[in-house]
Each structure stands twice: as structure tokens, then as C-alpha cells.
N, C-alpha and C positions, 0 to 999 in steps of 0.2 A: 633406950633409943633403938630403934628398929630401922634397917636399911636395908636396901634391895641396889645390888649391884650388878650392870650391865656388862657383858659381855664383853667391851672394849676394856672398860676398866682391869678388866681382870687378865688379858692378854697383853695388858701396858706392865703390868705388877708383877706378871710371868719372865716378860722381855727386857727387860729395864730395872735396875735398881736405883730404883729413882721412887717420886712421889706416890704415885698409884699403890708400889708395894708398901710404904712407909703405911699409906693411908688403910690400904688392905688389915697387914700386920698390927697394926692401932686397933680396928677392927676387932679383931679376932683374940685380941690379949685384954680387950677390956670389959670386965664382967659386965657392966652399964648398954653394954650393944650386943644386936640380935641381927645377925646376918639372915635374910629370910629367902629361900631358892623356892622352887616347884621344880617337880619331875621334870618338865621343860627347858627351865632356866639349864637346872645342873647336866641335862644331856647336851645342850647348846654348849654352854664349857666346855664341856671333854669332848666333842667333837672339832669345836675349833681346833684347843689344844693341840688334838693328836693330828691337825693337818699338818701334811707333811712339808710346807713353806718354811713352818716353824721350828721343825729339826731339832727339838727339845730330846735333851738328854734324859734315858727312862728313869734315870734317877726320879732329876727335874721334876718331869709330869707324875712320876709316883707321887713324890713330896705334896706336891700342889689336889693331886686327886686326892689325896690322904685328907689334909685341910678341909677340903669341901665336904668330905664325910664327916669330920668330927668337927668341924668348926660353924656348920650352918643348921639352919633350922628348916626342914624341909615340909611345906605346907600343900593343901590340895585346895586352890583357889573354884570354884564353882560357878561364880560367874564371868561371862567374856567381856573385852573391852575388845570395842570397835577401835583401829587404830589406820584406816585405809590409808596412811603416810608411808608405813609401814609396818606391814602387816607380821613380820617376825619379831619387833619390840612390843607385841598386844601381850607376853607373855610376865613381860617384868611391868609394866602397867596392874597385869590382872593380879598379881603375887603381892605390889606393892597395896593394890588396893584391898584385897583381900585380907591379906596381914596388918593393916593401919599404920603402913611403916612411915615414917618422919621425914626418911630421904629414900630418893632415890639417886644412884651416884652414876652416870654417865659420861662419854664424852662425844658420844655421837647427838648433834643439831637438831635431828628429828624428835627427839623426845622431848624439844622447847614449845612444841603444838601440843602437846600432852596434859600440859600441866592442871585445863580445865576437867579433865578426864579423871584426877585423882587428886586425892589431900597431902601425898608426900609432896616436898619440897624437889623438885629437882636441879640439882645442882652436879657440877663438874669437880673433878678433884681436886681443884687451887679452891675452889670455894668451902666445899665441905672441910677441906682439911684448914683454912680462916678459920670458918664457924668452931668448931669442935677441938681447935689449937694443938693439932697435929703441925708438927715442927715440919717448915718446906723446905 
């Protein structure tokens, strides 16, 4: 299974030890799933990350940057996806589409206009984590 996860999702898993991170950690520990980024994606991560609202300890952000190097698969998507809703989620649209990922995991609303734009599923992380029977 192949997933492409959005930026919120990954800032909720950071902040919270709560589902996101559960759903993340599932992720990343199970040989069957393919976390898929672009140059994009993973510079959008570590830029949120290291805003400074977030006040993350260098631990923290080390741990978590470490992850995203060893734990994703980083692809160079070629074609763009129009996304005038918004225009800064046209990146995990193009990643998911590019790579034929299965889901895309979000929790930001705008990517429910999306869904004709690509073949992954998009879903939020009480749904994907139903589907895939990550414990909530």
C-alpha cells in the first residue's frame, strides 16, 4: 500500500500523542506500506516543523527529520496538477498521483475537491486508520 501524507497530518503526529502519530508510526513499522514524499512535500515538513510557534525541542525535530529520511520514499513527480483551491496542496495531489498511491491521508477540507484529480482515496485519519485497523 502506498500513501502520501499531508502536512497537517504530520504536524498533529509531531504535536499530540494521539492518532495521527499512532497512524504515522503504523506507517512506517509496517513492511506492506510505502510512505511516498517529493522534494516539496519533505521541504514543506521541515519548514512548518521548524516554525517557530511550534517550539519543538531539537531533539523532537531531529527524531522526526531522521524519520522522513529513512522512513519515506522520495519520488520526482513530472507532471503538475492543477489545484486552484489551493494552490500549495498541488504537491501531494501530484506525488500521490505520480507514485499510484492508494491513499492520501489528510485533514485539511480542501483536498475533498480533489478526489476527481487522482485515484488515491482520500481520507482523514479516523478513516484510514477504520480501514487499515490501526487501533484509535
Amino acid at each position: 500500500m502506498k500513501v502520501v501524507i499531508d502536512t497537517s497530518v504530520l504536524v498533529s503526529a509531531v504535536l499530540k500523542d494521539r492518532l495521527p502519530e499512532r497512524v504515522i508510526l503504523w506507517c512506517v513499522g509496517n513492511p506492506d506500506v510505502t510512505w511516498l514524499v517529493s522534494p516539496a512535500i519533505l521541504a514543506e515538513y521541515e519548514g512548518v516543523m521548524r516554525r517557530p510557534k511550534f517550539a519543538l525541542p531539537s531533539e523532537t525535530l531531529a527524531w522526526w527529520l531522521e524519520l522522513l529520511v529513512s522512513d519515506t520514499v522520495l519520488g520526482y513527480p513530472e507532471n503538475t496538477v492543477d489545484f486552484p483551491r489551493d494552490r500549495k496542496d498541488a504537491p501531494f495531489l501530484e506525488c500521490a498521483q505520480a507514485g499510484q498511491a492508494d491513499y492520501l491521508l489528510t485533514g485539511d477540507g480542501d483536498f475533498a475537491e480533489a478526489s476527481s484529480l487522482v485515484s488515491a482515496k482520500i481520507v482523514n485519519v479516523r478513516e484510514f486508520a477504520a480501514e487499515v485497523g490501526v487501533v484509535s
